[in-house]
RODO-2510 file (C-alpha; in nm, 4 decimals, decimal comma):
residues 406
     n   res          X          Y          Z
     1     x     6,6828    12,0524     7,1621
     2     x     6,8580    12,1799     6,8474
     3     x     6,6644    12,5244     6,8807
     4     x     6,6994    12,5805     7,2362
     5     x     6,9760    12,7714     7,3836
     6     x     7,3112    12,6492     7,5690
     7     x     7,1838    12,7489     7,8938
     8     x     6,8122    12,6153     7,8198
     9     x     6,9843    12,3160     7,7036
    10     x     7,1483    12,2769     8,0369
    11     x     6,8797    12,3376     8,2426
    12     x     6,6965    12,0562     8,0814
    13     x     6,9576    11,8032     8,1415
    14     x     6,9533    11,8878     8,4541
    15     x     6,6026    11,8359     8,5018
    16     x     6,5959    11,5030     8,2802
    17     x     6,9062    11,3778     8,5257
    18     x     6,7515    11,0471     8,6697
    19     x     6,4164    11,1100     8,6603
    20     x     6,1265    10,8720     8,5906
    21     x     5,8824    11,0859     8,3672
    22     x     5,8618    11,4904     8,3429
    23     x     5,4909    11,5744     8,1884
    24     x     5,4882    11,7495     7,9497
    25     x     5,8492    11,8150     7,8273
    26     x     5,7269    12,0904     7,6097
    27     x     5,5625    12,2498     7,8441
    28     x     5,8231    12,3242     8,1326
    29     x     6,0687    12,4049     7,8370
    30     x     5,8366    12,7659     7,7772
    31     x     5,8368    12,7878     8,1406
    32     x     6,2480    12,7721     8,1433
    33     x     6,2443    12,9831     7,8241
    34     x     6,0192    13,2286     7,9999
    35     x     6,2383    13,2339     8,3294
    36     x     6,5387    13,2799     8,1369
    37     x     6,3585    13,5978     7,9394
    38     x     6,2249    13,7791     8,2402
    39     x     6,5021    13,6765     8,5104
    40     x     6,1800    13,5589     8,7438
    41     x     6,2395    13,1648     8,9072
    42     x     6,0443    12,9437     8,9050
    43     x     5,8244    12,7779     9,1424
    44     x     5,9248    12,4391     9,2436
    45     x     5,6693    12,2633     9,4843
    46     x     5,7613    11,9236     9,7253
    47     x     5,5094    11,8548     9,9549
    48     x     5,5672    11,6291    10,2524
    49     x     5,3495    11,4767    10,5365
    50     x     5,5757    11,4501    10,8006
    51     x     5,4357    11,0993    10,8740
    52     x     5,7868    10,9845    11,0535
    53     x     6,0661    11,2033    11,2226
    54     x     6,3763    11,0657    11,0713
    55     x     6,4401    11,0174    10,6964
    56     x     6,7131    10,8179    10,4913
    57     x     6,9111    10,8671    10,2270
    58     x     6,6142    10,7226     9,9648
    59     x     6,3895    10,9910    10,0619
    60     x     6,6807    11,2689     9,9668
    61     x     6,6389    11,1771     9,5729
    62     x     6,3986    11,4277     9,5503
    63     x     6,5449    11,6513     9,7685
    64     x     6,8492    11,6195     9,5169
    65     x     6,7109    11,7070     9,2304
    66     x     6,5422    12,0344     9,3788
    67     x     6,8715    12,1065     9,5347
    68     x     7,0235    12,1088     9,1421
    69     x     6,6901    12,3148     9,0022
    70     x     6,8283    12,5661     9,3266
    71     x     7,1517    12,6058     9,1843
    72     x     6,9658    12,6900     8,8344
    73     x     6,8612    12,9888     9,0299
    74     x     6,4517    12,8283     9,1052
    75     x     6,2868    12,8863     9,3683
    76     x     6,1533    12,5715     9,5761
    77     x     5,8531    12,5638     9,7875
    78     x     5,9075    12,3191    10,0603
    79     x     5,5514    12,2338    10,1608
    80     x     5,4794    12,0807    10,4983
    81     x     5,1492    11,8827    10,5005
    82     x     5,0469    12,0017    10,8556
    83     x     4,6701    11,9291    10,7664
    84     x     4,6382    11,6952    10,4577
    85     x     4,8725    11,4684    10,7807
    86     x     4,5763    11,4520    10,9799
    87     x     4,3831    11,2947    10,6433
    88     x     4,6246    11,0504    10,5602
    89     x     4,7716    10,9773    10,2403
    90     x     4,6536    10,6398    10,1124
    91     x     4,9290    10,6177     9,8506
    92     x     5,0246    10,2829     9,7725
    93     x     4,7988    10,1146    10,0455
    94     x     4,5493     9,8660    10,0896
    95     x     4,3956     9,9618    10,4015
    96     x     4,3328    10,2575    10,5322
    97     x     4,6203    10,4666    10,6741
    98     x     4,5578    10,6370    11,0474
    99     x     4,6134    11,0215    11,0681
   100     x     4,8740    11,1312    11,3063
   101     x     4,7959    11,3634    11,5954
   102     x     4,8759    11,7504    11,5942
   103     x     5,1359    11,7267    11,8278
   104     x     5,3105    11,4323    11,6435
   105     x     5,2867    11,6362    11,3139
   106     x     5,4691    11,9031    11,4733
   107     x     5,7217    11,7516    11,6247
   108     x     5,7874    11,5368    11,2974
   109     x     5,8256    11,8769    11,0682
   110     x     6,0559    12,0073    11,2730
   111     x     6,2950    11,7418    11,2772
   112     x     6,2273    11,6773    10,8642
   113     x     6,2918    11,9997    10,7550
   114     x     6,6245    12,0283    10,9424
   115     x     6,7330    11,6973    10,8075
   116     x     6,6369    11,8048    10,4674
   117     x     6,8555    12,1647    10,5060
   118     x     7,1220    11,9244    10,4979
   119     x     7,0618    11,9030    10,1052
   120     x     6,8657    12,2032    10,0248
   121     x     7,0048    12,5779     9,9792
   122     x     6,8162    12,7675    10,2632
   123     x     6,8312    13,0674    10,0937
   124     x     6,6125    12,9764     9,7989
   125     x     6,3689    12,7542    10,0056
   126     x     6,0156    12,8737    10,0872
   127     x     5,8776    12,6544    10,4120
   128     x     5,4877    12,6216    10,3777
   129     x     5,2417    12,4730    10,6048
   130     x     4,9108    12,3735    10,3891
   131     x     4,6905    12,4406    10,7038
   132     x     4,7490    12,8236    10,6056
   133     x     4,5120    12,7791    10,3042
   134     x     4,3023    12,4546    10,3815
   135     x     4,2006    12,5663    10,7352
   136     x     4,0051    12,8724    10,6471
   137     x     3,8966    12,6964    10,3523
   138     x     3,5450    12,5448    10,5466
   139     x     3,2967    12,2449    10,4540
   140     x     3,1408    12,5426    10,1893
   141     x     3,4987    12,5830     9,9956
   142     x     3,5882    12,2176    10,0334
   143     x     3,2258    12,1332     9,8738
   144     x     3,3119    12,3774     9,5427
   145     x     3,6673    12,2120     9,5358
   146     x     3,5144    11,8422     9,5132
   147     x     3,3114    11,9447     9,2606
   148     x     3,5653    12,0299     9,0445
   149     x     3,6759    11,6680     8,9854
   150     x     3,4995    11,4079     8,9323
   151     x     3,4606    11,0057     9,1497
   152     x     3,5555    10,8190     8,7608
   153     x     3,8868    11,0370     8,7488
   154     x     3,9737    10,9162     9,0969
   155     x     3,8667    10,5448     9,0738
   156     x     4,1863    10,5658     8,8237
   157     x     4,3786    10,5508     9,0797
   158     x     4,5312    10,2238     9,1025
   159     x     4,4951    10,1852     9,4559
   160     x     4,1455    10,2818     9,5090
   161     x     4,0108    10,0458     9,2006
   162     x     4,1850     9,7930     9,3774
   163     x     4,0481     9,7967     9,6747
   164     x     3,7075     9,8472     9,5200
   165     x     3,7555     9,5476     9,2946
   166     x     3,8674     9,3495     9,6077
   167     x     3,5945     9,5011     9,7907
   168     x     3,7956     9,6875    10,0775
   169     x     3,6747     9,9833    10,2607
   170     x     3,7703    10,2631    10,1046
   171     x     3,6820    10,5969    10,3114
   172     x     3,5165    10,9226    10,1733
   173     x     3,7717    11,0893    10,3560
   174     x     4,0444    10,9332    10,1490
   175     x     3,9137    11,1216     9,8391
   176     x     3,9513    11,4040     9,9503
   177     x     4,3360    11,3775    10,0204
   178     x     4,4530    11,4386     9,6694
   179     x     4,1992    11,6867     9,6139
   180     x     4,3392    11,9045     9,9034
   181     x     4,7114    11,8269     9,7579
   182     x     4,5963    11,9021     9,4529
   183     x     4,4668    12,2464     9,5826
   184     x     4,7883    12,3512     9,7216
   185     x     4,9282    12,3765     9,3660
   186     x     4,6590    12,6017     9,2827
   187     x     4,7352    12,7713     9,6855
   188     x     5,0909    12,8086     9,5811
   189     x     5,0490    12,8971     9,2226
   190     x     5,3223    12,6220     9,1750
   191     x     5,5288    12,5384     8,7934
   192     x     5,6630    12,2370     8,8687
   193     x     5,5842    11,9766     9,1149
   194     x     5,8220    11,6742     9,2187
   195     x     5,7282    11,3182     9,3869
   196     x     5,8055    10,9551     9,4075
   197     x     5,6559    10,7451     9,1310
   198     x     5,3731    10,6514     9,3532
   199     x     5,2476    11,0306     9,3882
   200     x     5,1836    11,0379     9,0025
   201     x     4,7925    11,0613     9,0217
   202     x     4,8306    11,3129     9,2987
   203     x     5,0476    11,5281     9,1125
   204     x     4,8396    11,5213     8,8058
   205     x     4,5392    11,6009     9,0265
   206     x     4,7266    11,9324     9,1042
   207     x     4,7461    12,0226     8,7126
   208     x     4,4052    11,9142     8,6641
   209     x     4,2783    12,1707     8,9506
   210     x     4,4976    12,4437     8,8598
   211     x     4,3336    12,4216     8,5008
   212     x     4,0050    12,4557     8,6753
   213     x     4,0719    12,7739     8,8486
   214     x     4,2507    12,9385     8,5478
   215     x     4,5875    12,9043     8,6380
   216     x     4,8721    12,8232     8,4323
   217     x     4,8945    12,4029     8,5039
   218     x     5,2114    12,3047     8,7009
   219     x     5,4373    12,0095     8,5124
   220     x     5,5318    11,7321     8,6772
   221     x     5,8607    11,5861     8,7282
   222     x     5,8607    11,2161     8,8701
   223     x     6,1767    11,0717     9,0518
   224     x     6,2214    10,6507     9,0861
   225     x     6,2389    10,5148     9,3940
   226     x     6,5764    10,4387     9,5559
   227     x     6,7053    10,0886     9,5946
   228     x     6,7988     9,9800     9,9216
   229     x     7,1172     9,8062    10,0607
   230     x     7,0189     9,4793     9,8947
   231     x     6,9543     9,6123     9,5533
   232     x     6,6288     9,4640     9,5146
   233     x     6,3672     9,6519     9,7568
   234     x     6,2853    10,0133     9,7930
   235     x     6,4710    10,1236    10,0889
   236     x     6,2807    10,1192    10,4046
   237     x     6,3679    10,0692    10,7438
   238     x     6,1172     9,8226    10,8039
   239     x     6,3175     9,6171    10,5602
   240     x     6,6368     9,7401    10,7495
   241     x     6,7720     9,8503    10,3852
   242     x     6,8782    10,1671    10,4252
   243     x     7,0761    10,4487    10,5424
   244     x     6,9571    10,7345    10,7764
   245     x     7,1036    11,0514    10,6850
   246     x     7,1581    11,0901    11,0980
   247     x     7,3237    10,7652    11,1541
   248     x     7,7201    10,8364    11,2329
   249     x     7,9580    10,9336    10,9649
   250     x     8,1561    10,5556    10,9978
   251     x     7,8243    10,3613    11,0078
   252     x     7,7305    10,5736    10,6317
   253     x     8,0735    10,4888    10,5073
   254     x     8,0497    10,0952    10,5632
   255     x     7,6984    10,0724    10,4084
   256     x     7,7395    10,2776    10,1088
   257     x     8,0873    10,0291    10,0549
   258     x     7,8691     9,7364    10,0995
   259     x     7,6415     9,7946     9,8105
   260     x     7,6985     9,5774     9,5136
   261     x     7,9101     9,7290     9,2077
   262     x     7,6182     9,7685     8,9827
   263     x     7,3960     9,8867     9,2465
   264     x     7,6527    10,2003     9,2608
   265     x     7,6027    10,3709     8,9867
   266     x     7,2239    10,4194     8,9878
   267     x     7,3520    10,5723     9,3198
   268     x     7,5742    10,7594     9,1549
   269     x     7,3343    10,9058     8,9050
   270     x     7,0519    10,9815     9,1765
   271     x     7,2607    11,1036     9,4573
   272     x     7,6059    11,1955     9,3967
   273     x     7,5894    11,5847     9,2568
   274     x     7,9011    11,5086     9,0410
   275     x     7,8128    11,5809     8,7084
   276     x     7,6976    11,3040     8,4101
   277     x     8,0195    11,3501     8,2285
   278     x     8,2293    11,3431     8,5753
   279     x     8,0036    10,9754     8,6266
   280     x     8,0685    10,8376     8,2683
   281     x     8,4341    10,8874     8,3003
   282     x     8,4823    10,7074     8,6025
   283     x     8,2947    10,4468     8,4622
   284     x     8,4848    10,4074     8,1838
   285     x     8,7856    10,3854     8,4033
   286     x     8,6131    10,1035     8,5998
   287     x     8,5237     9,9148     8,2903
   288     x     8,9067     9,9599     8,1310
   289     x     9,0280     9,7876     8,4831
   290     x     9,0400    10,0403     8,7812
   291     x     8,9029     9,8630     9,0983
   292     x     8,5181     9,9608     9,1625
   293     x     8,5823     9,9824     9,5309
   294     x     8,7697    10,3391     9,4347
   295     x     8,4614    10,4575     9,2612
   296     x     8,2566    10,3282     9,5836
   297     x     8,4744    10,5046     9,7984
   298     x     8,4727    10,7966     9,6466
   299     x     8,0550    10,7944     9,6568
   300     x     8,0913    10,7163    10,0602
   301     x     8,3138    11,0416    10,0999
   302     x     8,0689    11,2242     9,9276
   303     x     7,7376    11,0806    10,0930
   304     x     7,9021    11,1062    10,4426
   305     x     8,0676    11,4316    10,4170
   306     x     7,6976    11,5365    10,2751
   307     x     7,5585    11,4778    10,5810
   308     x     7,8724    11,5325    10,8172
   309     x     8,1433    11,7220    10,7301
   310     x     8,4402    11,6553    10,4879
   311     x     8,6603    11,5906    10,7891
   312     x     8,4338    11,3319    10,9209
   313     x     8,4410    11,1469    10,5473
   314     x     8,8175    11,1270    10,5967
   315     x     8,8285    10,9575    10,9389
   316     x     8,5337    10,7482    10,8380
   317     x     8,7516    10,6053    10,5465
   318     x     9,0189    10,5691    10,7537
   319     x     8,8276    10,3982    11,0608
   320     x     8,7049    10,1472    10,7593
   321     x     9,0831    10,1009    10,6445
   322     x     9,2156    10,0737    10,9643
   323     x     8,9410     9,8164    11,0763
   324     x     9,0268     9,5992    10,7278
   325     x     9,4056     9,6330    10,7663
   326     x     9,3310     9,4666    11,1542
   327     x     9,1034     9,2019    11,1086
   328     x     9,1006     9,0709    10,7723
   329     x     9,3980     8,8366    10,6787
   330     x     9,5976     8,8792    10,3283
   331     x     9,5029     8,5406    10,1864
   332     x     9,1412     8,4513    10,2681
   333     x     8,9015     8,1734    10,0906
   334     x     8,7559     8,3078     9,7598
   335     x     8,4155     8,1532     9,7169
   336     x     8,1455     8,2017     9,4035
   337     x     7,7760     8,1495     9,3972
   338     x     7,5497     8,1850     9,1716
   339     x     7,2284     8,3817     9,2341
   340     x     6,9346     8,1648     9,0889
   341     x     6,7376     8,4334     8,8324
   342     x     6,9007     8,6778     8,9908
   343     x     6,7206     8,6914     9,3537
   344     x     6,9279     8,7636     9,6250
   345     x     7,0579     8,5437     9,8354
   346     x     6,9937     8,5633    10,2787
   347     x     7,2787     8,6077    10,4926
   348     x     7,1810     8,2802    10,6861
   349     x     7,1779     8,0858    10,4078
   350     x     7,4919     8,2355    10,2415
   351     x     7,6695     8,1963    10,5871
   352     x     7,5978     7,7876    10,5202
   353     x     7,6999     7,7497    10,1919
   354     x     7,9933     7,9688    10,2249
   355     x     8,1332     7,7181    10,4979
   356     x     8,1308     7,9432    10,7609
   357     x     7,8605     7,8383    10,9767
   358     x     7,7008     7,4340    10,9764
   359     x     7,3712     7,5520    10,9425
   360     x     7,1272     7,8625    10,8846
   361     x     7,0430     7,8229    11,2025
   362     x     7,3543     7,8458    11,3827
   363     x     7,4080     8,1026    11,1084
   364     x     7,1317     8,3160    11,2429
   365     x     7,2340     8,2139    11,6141
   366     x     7,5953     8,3686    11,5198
   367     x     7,3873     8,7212    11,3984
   368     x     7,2100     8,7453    11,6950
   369     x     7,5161     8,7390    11,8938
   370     x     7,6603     9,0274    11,6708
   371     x     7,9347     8,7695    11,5631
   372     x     7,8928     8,8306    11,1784
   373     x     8,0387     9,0780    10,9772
   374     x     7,9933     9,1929    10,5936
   375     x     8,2541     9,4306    10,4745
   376     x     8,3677     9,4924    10,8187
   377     x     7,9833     9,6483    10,9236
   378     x     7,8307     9,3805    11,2146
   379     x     7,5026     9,2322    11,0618
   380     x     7,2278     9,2688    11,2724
   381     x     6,9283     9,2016    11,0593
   382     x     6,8405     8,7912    11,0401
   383     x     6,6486     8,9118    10,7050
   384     x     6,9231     9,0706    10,5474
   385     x     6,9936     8,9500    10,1621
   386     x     7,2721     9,0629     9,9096
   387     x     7,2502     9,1072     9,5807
   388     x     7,5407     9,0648     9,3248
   389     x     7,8549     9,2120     9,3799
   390     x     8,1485     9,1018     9,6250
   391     x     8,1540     9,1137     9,9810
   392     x     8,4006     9,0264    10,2419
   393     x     8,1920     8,7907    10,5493
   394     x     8,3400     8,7413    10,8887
   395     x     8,2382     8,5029    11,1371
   396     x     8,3968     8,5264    11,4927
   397     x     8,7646     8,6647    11,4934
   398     x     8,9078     8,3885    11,2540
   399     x     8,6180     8,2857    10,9715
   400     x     8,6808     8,4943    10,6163
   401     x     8,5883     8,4759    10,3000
   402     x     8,5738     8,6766    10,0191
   403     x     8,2277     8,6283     9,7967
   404     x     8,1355     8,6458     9,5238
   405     x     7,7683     8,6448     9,4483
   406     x     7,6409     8,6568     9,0706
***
């Protein structure tokens, strides 16, 4: 780092900000160097399957960080997986994974891409369909390409060994779907390449193939996977943990406030574009005494004016304010519970210990009638569990308390 220059320096940081693993280090450093020399960007490659229509705020992590390599003055190729779609990317599973239709693929990148303009500079994104280059490519050029790698390299894979070990089907067709992501590196003659932590072997599949056909290999740049609204799971919306970036601008407020204090600041550090030394000064502040729900608040304006408009932040915060000044009482019961080895605890079962319902039961009874509130948002998911932090429940118009969960 010593050697490198101020703005090389920076550039790294940037890249380094929350991510997982960037392989190799060295290598995209003569890249930056080189970009820097000539004044030509780089090439910085996402590719998504546009396997579901609407996306949440976990899925914008990556679109974050090429956002920031944009404002370095990259270039980012945002790849749309029209055809490896119809394959089906068996990532993380242990069954095989049903391609989606032509017509649902379409329909799905259309609504993805606009979602993900919300983030992304326009003006320095390149939109890519792979069927461009993997259509024409036949059964004759998709032969040469699987000969370039070999079945030991992909029984690596974690997921396939699995399966194999537990003796699941495992289709040829599934081989071939990081071999044909693989080949639009080489297709795109990308630099870097960016995914979740479970795209790793993909990725590396890409630099393995460009290698083969004498290109330059692409690095890759890994980014974690987002916590949800409970702190503890990845957020999905099958575990109703997370936040659509086209839910309305009040709804984003509430959840981002209800997220536990320490869940914050990995949100902070992955999502908010203030910079690392902006972060670690409000943290100190925290940690000298200011309240955390100031910091929180000030990562809801940013989230929901993200996705909405800095006007809409405003009257979101003061819908929330409003809504607390009405309902909640000045002095309510202040109740702590401990959260055996840390798991988090269900809403049910908080609702009975806290006192405010007799039983999980009626607890989940009192849900299902929408008569249950954390930090003024109406809980509607039975499964729901929070993590540590303190959270203001409502039951009915007149049950509060304040809780503390640790």
């Amino acid at each position: 780092m010593s050697l490198l220059s101020d703005k090389l320096q920076q550039a790294l940081a940037v890249t380094l900000r929350g991510c997982e693993e960037l392989i190799p280090q060295d290598e995209w450093v003569k890249k930056l160097a080189r970009s820097e020399a000539t004044g030509k960007p780089l090439r910085i490659k996402l590719g998504l399957d546009p396997t579901a229509p609407d996306i949440h705020i976990g899925h914008t992590v990556v679109l974050n960080k090429l956002r920031q390599l944009q404002d370095l003055g990259h270039q980012v190729v945002f790849l749309i997986g029209d055809f490896t779609s119809m394959i089906g990317d068996p990532s993380g599973r242990n069954t095989t994974r049903p391609p989606l239709t032509r017509e649902q693929i379409e329909a799905n990148a259309q609504t993805y891409y606009k979602q993900a303009s919300l983030v992304l500079d326009p003006a320095k994104t390149e939109i890519r369909y792979n069927s461009e280059w993997s259509d024409p490519l036949g059964a004759r050029g998709l032969i040469e390409l699987a000969a370039r790698y070999t079945v030991a390299r992909m029984m690596e894979r974690n997921d396939f060994s699995e399966r194999y070990q537990a003796g699941t089907p495992i289709s040829v067709h599934e081989f071939l779907y990081p071999l044909m992501q693989g080949y639009d590196s080489v297709a795109l003659k990308a630099d870097l390449e960016l995914g979740g932590t479970d795209q790793k072997f993909n990725l590396l599949v890409g630099r393995s193939l460009q290698a083969e056909y004498g290109q330059e290999p692409q690095c890759i740049l890994t980014m974690p996977l987002l916590e949800g609204l409970d702190g503890v799971d990845k957020m999905s919306k099958s575990k109703n943990n997370y936040i659509g970036i086209s839910e309305d601008a009040n709804t984003m407020f509430a959840k981002v406030l209800s997220i536990s204090d320490v869940l914050m600041w990995r949100w902070y550090t992955l999502l908010s574009f203030q910079s690392e030394a902006a972060i670690a000064a409000l943290k100190k502040e925290v940690d000298g005494g200011r309240n955390p729900k100031d910091a929180k608040v000030l990562l809801a304006k940013e989230i929901t004016a993200r996705f909405h408009s800095r006007q809409a932040a405003d009257a979101a915060e003061q819908d929330f304010i409003n809504r607390s000044k009405g309902g909640v009482p000045d002095e309510i019961d202040e109740i702590t519970l401990s959260l055996p080895g840390g798991a988090p605890l269900g809403i049910g079962a908080l609702l009975k210990i806290a006192g405010l319902a007799a039983s999980s039961g009626e607890g989940n009874r009192l849900i299902d009638g929408g008569g249950v509130r954390v930090d003024s948002a109406v809980v509607s998911d039975k499964a729901l569990k929070l993590g540590a932090g303190v959270y203001v429940v409502q039951v009915g118009k007149r049950k509060f308390a304040r809780v503390t969960l640790g």
